[in-house]
N, C-alpha and C positions, 0 to 999 in steps of 0.2 A: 802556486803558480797557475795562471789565469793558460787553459786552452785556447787561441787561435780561431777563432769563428770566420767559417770561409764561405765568402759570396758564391753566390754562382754569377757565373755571366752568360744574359744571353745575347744573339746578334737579330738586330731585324733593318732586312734590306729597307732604306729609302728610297721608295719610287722616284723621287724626283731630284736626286744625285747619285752618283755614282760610290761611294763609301756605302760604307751599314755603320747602325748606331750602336753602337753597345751600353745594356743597361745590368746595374749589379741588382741584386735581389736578393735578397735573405733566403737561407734554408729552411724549409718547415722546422727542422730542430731549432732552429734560433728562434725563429717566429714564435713556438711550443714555451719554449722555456723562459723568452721574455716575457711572456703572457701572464705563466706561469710568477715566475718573482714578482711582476708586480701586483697578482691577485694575492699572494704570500704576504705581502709587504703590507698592502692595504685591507684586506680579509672584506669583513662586510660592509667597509666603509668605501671599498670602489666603487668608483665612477667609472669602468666599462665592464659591466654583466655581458654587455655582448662577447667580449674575451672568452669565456664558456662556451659557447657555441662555434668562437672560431677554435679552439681547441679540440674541443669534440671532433670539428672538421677534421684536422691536422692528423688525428691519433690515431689515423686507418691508414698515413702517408707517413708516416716518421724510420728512420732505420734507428730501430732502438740501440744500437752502441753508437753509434754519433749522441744520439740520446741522453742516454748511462754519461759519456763524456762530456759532454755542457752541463748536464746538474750537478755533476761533482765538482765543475769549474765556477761556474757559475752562482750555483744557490747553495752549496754546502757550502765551499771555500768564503762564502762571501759576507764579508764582515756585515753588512748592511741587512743582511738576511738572518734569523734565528735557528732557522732549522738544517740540519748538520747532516742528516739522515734521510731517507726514505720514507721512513715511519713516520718523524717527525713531519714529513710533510706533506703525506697523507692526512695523520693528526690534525692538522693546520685546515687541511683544503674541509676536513669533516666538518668542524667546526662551524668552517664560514659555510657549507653548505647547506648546514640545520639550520643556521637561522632563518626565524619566518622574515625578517627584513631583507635577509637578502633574495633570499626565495621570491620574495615579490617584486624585486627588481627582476628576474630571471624571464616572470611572467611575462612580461613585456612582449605584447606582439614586435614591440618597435626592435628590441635586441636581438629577437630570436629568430635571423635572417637564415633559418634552414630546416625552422617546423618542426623542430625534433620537442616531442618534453624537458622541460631542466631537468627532471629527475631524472631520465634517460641518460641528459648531457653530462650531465656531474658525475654517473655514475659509472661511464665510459672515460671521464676524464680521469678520477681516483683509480680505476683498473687500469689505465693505460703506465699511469706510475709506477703500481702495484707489480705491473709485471716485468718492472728491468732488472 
């Protein structure tokens, strides 16, 4: 049974009516763990390396048990994913982050909108796993 992923909403007054607008937004967890399964899903053959850096971002902002609870919903439960575990997908993210192919996607001045090293970012992102 799939966990319940809850928007936030926030309100921002219209200057030029009288209401406010309300817009929904995803949770860093959601944002985290979408990222997450489709890097899982694709490994070195993604098409957004920038995904890595906005996780990196994410993984200093996240409450690790909302966390813990969307990957167990999410990527473990989920038929369409392989990995069941933690390990497993650690395992996984190792993997795609040795390879030199994808590594040189990483490089990318164009992806890496926050100047960190990929080795840095990956390396923050596998510990961020690592520790729910």
């Amino acid at each position: 049974m799939h966990e319940e992923m809850v928007q936030l909403e926030y309100s921002f007054e219209v200057v030029s009516a009288e209401e406010n607008a309300e817009l929904q937004v995803n949770s860093n967890e959601q944002i985290f763990v979408e990222k997450l399964l489709s890097l899982l899903r694709h490994g070195i053959v993604s098409r957004r390396p920038k995904d890595v850096f906005d996780m990196y971002y994410l993984s200093s902002r996240l409450n690790r048990d909302v966390l813990r609870t969307y990957m167990a919903s999410f990527i473990y439960a989920n038929n369409r994913c392989k990995e069941r575990s933690k390990e497993e997908v650690i395992d996984s993210l190792q993997r795609t982050f040795s390879s030199k192919r994808y590594l040189a996607k990483l490089g990318s001045a164009r992806v890496n909108w926050i100047g960190v090293s990929p080795k840095i970012a990956t390396s923050i992102v596998v510990e961020c796993i690592a520790s729910l």
